[in-house]
C-alpha positions in Angstrom: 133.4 -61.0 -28.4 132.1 -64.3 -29.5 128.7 -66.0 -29.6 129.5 -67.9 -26.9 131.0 -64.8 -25.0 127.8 -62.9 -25.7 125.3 -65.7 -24.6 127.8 -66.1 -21.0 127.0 -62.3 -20.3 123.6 -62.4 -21.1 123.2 -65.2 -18.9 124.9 -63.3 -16.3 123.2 -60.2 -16.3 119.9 -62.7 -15.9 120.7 -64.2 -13.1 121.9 -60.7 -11.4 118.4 -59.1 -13.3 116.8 -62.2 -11.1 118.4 -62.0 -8.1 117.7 -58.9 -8.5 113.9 -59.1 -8.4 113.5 -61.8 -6.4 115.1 -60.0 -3.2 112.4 -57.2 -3.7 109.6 -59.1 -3.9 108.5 -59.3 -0.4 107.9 -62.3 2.2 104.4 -63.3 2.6 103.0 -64.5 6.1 99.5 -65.4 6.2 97.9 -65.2 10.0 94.2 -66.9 9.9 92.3 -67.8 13.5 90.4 -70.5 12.1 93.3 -71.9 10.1 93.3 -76.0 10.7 97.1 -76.2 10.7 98.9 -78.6 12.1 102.3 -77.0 11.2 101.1 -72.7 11.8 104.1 -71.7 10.5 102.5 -68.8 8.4 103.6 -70.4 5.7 100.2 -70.8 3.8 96.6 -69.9 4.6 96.3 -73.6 5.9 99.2 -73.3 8.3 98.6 -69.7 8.9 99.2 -68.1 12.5 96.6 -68.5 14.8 97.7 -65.1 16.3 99.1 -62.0 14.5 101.4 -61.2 17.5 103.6 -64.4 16.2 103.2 -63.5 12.6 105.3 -60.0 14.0 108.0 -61.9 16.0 108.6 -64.2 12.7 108.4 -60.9 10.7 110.7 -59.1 12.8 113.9 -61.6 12.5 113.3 -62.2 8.6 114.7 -60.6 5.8 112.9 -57.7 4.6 110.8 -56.7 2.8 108.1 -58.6 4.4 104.0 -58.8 3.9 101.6 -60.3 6.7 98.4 -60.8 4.9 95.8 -61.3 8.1 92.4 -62.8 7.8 89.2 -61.4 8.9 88.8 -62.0 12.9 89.4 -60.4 16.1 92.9 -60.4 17.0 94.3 -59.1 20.8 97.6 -58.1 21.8 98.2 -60.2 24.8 97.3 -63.4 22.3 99.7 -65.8 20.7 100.4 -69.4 20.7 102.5 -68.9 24.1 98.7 -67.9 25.4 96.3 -68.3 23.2 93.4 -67.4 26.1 94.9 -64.3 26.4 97.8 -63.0 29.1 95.8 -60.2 29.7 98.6 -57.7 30.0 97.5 -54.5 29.1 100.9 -53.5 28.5 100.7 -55.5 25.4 101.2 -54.2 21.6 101.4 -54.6 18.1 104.5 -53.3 17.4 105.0 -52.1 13.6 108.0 -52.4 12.3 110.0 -51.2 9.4 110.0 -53.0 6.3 107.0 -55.0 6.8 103.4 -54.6 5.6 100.5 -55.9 7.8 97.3 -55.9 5.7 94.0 -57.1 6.9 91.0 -57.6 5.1 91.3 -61.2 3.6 88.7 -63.8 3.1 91.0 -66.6 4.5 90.8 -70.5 5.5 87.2 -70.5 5.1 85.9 -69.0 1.9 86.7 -70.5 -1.6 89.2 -68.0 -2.1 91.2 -67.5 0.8 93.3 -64.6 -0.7 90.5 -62.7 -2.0 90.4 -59.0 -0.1 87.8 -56.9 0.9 87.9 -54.5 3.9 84.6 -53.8 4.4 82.8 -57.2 3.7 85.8 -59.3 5.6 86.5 -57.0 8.6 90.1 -57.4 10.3 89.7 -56.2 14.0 92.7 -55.2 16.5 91.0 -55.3 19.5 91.9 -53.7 22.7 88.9 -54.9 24.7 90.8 -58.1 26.2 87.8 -59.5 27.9 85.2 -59.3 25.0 82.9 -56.8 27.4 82.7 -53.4 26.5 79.4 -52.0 26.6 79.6 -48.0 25.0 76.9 -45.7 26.9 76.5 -43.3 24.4 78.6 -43.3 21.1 79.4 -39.6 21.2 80.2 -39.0 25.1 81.9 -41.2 27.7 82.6 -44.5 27.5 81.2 -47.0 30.2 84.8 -47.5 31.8 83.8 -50.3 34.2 83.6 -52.6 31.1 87.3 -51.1 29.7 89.0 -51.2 32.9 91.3 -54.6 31.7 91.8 -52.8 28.1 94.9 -53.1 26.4 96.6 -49.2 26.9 98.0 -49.1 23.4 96.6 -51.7 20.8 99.1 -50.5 18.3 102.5 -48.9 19.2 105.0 -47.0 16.5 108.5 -46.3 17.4 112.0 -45.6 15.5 109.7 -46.6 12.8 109.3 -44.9 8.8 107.3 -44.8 5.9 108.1 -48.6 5.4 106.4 -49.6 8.6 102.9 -49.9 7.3 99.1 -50.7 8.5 96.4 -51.0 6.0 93.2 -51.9 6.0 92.2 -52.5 9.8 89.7 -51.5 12.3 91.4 -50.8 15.9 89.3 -49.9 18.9 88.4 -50.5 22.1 92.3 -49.1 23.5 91.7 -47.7 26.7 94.8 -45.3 27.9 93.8 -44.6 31.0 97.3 -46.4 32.8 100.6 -45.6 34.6 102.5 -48.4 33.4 106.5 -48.5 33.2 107.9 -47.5 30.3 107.3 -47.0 27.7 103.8 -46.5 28.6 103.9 -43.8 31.5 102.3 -41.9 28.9 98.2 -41.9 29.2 97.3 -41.3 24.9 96.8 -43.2 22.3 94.5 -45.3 22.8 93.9 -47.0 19.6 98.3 -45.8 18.3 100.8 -44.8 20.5 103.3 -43.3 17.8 106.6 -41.9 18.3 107.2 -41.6 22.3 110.5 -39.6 22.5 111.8 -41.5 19.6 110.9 -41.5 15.6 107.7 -43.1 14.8 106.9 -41.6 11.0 104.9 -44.9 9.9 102.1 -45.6 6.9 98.4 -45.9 7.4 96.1 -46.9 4.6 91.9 -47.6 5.1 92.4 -48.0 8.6 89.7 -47.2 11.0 89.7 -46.1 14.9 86.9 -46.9 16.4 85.7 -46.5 20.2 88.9 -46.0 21.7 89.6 -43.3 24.4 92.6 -42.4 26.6 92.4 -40.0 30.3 94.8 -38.1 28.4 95.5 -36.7 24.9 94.6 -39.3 21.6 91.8 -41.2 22.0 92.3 -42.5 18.6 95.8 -41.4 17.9 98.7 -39.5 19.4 101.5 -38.5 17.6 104.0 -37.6 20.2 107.5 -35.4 18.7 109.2 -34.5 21.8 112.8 -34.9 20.5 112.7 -36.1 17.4 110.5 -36.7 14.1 107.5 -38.1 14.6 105.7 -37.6 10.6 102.8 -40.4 10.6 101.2 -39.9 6.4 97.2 -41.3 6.4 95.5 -42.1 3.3 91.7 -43.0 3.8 91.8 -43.5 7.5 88.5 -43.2 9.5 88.3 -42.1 13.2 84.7 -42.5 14.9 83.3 -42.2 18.4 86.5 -42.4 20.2 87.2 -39.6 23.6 90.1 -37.9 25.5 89.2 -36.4 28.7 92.2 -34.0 27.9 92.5 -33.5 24.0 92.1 -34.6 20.7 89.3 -37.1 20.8 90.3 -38.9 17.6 93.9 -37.8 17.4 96.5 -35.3 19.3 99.6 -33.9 18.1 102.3 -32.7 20.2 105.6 -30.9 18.6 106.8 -29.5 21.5 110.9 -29.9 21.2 110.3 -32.5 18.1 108.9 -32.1 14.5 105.5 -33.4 14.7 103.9 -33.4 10.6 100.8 -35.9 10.2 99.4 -35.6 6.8 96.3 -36.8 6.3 94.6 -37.3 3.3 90.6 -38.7 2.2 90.2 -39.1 6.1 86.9 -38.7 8.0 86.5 -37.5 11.3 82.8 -38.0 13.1 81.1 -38.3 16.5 84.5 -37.8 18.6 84.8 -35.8 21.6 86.8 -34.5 24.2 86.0 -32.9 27.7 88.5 -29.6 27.1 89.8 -29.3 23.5 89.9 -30.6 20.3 87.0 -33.3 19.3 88.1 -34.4 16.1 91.8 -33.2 15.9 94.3 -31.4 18.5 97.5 -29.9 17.9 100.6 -28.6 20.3 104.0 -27.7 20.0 106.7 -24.9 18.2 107.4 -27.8 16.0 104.0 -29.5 15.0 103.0 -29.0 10.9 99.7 -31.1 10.0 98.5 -31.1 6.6 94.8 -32.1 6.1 93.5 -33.0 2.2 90.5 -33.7 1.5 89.4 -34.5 5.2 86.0 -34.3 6.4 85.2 -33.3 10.0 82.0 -33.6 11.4 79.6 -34.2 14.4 82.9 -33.9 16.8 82.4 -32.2 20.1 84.3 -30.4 22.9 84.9 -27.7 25.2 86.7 -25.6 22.7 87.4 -26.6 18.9 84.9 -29.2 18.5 86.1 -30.1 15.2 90.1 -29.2 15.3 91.8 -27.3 18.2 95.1 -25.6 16.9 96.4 -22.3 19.1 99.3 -21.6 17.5 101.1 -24.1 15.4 100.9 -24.4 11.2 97.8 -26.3 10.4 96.8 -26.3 6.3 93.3 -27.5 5.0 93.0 -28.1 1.6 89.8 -29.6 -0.2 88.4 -30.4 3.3 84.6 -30.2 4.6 83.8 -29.0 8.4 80.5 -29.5 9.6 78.6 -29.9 12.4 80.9 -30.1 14.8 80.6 -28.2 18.9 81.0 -25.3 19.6 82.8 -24.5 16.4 84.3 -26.5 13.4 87.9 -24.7 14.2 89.5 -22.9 17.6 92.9 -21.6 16.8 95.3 -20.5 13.5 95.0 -22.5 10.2 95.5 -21.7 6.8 92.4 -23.1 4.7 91.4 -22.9 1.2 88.8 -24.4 -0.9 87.5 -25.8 2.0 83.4 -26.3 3.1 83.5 -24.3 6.6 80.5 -23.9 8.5 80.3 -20.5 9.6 82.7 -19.4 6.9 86.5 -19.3 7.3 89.0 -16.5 5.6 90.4 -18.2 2.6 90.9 -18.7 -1.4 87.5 -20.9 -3.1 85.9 -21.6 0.6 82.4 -22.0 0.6 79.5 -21.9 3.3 77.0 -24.0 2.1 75.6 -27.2 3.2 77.7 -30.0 2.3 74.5 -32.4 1.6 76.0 -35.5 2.9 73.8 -38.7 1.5 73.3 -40.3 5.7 74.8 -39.0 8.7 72.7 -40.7 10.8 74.3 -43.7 9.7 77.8 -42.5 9.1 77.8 -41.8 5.3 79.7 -38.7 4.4 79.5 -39.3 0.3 77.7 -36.1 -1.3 74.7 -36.3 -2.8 74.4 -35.8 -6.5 71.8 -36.0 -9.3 74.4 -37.2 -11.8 75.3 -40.5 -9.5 76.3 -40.9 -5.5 77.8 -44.6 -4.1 75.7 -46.2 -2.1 78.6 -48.4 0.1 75.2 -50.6 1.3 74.1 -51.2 -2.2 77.5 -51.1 -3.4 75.9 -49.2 -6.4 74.6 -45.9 -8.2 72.0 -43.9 -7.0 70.9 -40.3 -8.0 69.7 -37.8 -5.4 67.3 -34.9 -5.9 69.9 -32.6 -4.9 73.5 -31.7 -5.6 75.7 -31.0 -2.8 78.0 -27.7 -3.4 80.9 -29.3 -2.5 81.0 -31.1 -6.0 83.7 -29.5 -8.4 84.2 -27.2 -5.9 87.9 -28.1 -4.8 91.8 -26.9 -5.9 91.3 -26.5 -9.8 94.7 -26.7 -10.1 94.7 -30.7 -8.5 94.2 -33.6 -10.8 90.9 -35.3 -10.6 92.2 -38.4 -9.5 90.3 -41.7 -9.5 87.1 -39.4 -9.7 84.7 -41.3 -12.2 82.7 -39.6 -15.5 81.1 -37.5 -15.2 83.7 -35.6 -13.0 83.4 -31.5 -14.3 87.3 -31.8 -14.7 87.3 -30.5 -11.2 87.8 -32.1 -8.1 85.4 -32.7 -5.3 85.7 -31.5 -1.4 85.4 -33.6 1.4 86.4 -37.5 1.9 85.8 -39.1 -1.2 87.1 -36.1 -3.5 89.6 -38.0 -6.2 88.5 -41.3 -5.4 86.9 -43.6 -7.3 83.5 -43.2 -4.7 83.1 -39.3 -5.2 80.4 -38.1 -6.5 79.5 -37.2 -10.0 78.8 -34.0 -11.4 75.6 -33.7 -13.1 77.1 -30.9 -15.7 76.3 -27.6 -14.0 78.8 -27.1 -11.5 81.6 -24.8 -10.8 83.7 -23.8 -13.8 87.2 -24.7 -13.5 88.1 -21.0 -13.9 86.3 -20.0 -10.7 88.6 -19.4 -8.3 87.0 -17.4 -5.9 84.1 -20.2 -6.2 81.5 -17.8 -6.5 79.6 -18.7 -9.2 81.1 -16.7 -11.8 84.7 -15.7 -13.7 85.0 -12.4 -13.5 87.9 -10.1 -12.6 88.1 -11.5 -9.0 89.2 -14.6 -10.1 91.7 -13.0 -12.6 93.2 -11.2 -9.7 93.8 -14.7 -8.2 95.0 -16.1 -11.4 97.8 -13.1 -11.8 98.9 -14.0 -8.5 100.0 -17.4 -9.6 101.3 -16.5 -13.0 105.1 -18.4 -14.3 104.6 -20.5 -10.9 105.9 -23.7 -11.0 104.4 -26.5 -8.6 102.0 -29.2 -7.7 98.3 -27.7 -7.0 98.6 -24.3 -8.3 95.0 -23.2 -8.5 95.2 -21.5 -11.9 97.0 -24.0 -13.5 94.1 -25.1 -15.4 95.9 -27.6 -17.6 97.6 -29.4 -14.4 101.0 -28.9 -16.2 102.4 -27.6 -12.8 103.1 -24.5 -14.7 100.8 -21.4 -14.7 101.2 -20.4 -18.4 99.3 -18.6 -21.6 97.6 -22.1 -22.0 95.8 -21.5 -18.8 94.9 -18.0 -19.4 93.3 -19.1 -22.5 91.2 -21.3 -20.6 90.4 -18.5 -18.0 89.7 -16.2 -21.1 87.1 -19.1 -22.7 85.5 -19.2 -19.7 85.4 -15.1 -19.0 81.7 -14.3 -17.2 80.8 -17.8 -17.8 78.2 -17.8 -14.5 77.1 -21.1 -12.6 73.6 -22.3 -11.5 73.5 -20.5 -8.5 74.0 -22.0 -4.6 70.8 -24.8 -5.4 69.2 -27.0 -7.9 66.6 -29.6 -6.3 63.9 -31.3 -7.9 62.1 -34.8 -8.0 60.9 -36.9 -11.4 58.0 -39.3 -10.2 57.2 -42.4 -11.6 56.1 -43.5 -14.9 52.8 -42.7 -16.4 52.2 -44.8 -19.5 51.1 -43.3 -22.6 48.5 -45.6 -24.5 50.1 -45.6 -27.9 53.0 -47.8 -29.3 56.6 -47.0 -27.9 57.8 -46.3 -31.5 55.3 -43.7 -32.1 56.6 -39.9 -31.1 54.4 -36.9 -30.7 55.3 -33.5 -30.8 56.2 -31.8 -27.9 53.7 -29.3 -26.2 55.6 -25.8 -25.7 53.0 -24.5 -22.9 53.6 -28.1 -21.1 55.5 -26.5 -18.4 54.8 -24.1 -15.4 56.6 -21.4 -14.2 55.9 -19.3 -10.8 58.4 -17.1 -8.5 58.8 -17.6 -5.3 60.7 -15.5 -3.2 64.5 -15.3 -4.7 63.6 -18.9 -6.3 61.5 -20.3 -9.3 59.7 -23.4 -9.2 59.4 -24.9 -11.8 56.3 -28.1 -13.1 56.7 -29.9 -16.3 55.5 -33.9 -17.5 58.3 -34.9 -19.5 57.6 -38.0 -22.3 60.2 -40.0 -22.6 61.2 -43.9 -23.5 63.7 -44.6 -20.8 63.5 -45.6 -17.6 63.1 -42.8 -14.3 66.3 -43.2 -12.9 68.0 -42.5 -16.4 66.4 -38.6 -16.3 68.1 -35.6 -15.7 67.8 -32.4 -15.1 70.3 -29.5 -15.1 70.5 -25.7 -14.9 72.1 -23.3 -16.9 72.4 -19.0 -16.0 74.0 -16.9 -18.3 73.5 -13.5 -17.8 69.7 -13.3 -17.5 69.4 -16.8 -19.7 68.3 -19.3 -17.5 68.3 -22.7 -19.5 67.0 -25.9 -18.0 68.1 -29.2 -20.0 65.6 -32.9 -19.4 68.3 -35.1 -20.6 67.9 -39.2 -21.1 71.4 -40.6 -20.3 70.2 -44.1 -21.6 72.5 -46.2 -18.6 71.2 -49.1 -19.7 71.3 -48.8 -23.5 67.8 -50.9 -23.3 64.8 -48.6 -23.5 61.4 -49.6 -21.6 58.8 -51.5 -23.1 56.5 -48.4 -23.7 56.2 -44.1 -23.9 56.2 -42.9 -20.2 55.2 -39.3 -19.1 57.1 -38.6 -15.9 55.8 -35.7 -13.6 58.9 -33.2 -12.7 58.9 -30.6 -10.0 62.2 -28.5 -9.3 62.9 -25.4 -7.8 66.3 -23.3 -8.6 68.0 -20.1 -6.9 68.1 -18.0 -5.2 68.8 -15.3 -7.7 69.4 -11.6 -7.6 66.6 -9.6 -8.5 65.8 -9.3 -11.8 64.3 -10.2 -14.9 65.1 -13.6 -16.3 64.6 -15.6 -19.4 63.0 -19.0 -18.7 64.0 -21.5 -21.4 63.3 -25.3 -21.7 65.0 -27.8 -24.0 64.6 -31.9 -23.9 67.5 -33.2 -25.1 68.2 -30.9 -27.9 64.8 -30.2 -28.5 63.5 -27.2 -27.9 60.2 -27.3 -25.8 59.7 -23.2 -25.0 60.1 -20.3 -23.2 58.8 -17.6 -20.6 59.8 -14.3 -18.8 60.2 -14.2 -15.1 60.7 -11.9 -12.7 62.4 -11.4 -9.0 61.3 -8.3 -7.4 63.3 -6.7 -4.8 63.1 -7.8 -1.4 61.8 -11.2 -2.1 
């Protein structure tokens, strides 16, 4: 072949190599309410759509794949430039449709940067309240219906739809499914998604919140309905809040009765939803219905039965999840749940009972606290606790970390935020990765577990160790370096007050005092009294717990965040108390740093 042959087909294979590209990179249609126009073709943030509804029908006839970036607003179903008051017809929808993308959450026509994206900060609403009236009595019982009674049935509706059909990043509430329209809405649920409805409705949802949205029937926030065929919705960081059914499933229902019917959910958070019969948080039907739940967190959800998940007879799996609070109990029914947070304990590998510590539910915060670091989303920072939730390093050992920031134990966290980039950090004395049984200690109990999954192959194996997806000698080596390795116990708290300057230059050092520290038993627990010198500042002190055998070993550590130290030698006042422990005698030891500062004897009698 000659030069000029070669240089003909590499030109060729560029052009196919483009074309190639080019028809995967998807369509973009920008819908803004406060975009100027004149043309509102959705062709630019300038010429956006007014209404997302048009956005959809441009979506629907173009080639796909297809992107529909919306600005923060409130947007209603019955709106678009045919009636851009409103029609409202409650019968109205956002369809979602396969091959297209709607993502909220952008800055728009009015900021400097109208493609800059931020969920929380620039709030995309689909709103089913088409009057702009709803008034909520109480946020975790019945809604005022007077005020919903023109609500849209179904803000969002999912049918003959995949995994290509996608919704991130959007708050929907106020659907009220309280109708008896004509098809396809003769059925009452789903307020805030209708999904499936005799056909396949199997669609993505990413950061999506349901909020205040509540149905006569089954689904307040969602129903997943697999009568005759699949109906397989996957949610990744989804949150469903204060919405109701008067039959089932406050924030979602899943019926599987002739279809398959298998949400997975994962990183989701279920609060303050309720039903009048069953299911608060989550309800499940049907022969056919398989939901998996990872990392979930349920709490605060109330009903007549299964305040937090109602499930008589179908497959339900929990992995990594944290139930909580919720009335009359966290779980009515079957499920198979392991390394899970279950208050009032639930049969299973690694679960604990123990409270999860969540940093403000009061204010719907469900991040754990820590003393190694917790994310404050109001700050949008940092901040230590004085305790350490029990959920931390507590989840699957076999599952990867994830996003999960340093310091992470090499172990993931239960609840919400485990394997995100917002869990919370581990402040060095958690669970060891060879615990299996999560009870503080590697003994033979969790070798037992480990022989169980010995040569297995898979994704999530709890003694694969080394996340290989193989359970091999290169795990048992790390359940052998780890053999009676013990944990701190079910509790470390304590509290380092504020600095007390010490009247001498900051780069003189004096000794430390070994009898600084106090030491007194009470009950199972020790409390423990100690001013700790240091030049950093309060919120760069830590302090963690050691127990070996009858060694108990507390550590004052400087992490130095800033790298800058304060202007001068501060004593800081710590108070902690650790345990319980078993009865016994225990050695007391204190280092700062890597400093030795002493040691004492204590002991737990019997019956304290």
């Amino acid at each position: 072949m000659t030069r000029r042959s070669n240089l003909r087909a590499l030109v060729v294979i560029s052009i196919v190599l483009m074309a190639s590209v080019s028809s995967s990179i998807a369509k973009v249609i920008y819908v803004d309410a406060n975009a100027p126009g004149p043309i509102h073709d959705g062709s630019s943030w300038t010429d956006a759509y007014n209404y997302l509804q048009d956005a959809l029908a441009d979506a629907n006839s173009a080639v796909k794949p297809v992107e529909i970036w919306v600005a923060e607003g409130i947007y209603t179903p019955d709106s678009n430039s045919a009636d851009p008051n409103g029609s409202g017809d409650r019968e109205a929808t956002f369809q979602l449709i396969n091959g297209v993308t709607i993502k909220g959450g952008y800055a728009g026509i009015r900021e400097p940067d109208p493609n800059e994206r931020d969920i929380e900060f620039y709030k995309t609403f689909l709103s089913g309240d088409l009057n702009g009236n709803d008034v909520v009595v109480d946020p975790c019982d019945l809604f005022d219906e007077p005020t919903r009674a023109e609500n849209s049935y179904h803000i969002v509706f999912s049918q003959l739809t995949d995994a290509s059909a996608v919704l991130d990043g959007f708050t929907i509430t106020g659907g009220n499914a309280n109708g008896t329209g004509g098809y396809p809405f003769f059925e009452n649920g789903g307020g805030g998604l209708y999904n499936g409805i005799h056909m396949p409705g199997s669609p993505t949802l990413i950061n999506c919140t349901f909020i205040e949205n509540s149905t006569w029937d089954k689904g307040g926030g969602i129903l997943n309905s697999g009568y005759f065929d699949d109906c397989s919705p996957t949610l990744t960081n989804c949150t469903f809040s204060r919405n109701w059914a008067k039959d089932g499933g406050g924030g979602m229902f899943n019926n599987g009765w002739y279809g398959t019917c298998s949400p997975k959910l994962s990183n989701c958070v279920f609060s303050c939803n309720s039903s009048s019969q069953f299911g608060g948080g989550l309800a499940s039907t049907g022969a056919f219905c398989d939901v998996t739940l990872i990392n979930c967190t349920f709490t605060n959800n109330s009903a007549g039965t299964g305040g937090g998940i109602f499930n008589p007879e179908e497959t339900l799996t929990l992995t990594n999840c944290i139930l909580w609070g919720d009335e009359p109990e966290e779980i009515c029914g079957n499920a198979i749940v392991n390394y899970s947070c279950i208050e009032a304990s639930w049969e299973g590998l690694g679960n604990i009972v123990a409270d999860p510590c969540f940093a403000d539910v009061n204010n719907g915060d469900y991040h754990l606290k820590s003393q190694a670091g917790r994310w404050d989303p109001n700050s949008e920072s940092w901040v230590k606790d004085d305790v350490t939730s029990p959920c931390i390093d507590s989840g699957n050992p076999g599952c990867p970390v994830g996003d999960e920031p340093d310091p992470n134990g090499n172990r993931k966290n239960m609840g919400a935020y485990g394997g995100t980039a917002e869990a919370s950090k581990s402040p060095g004395n958690g669970r060891s990765i060879a615990d299996l049984t999560n009870d503080w200690i590697v003994d033979s109990n969790d070798l037992k577990v480990f022989v169980d999954y010995w040569l297995q192959m898979g994704e999530c194996l709890p003694g694969d160790f080394d996340r290989s997806q193989f359970v091999d000698f290169n795990d048992f080596a790390i359940l052998g370096g780890q053999w009676s390795q013990k944990g701190p116990g079910p509790g470390i708290s304590y509290n380092i007050g504020g600095c007390i300057p010490v009247d001498f230059p900051s780069s003189t050092a004096e000794e430390p005092n070994e009898t600084r520290f106090t030491v007194t038993v009470v009950g199972s627990n020790i409390h423990f009294e100690d001013m700790m010198r240091a030049n950093c500042c309060p919120e760069e002190l830590d302090v963690q717990m050691t127990l070996e055998d009858n060694l108990i070993t507390i550590y004052e550590i400087e992490r130095f965040f800033t790298r800058v130290p304060c202007p001068c030698i501060c004593d800081f006042p710590i108070t902690a108390t650790f345990g319980p422990f078993e009865p016994g005698t225990y050695i007391f030891a204190v280092y700062q740093n890597n400093s030795f500062i002493g040691s004492t004897t204590v002991t737990i009698e019997n019956g304290q």
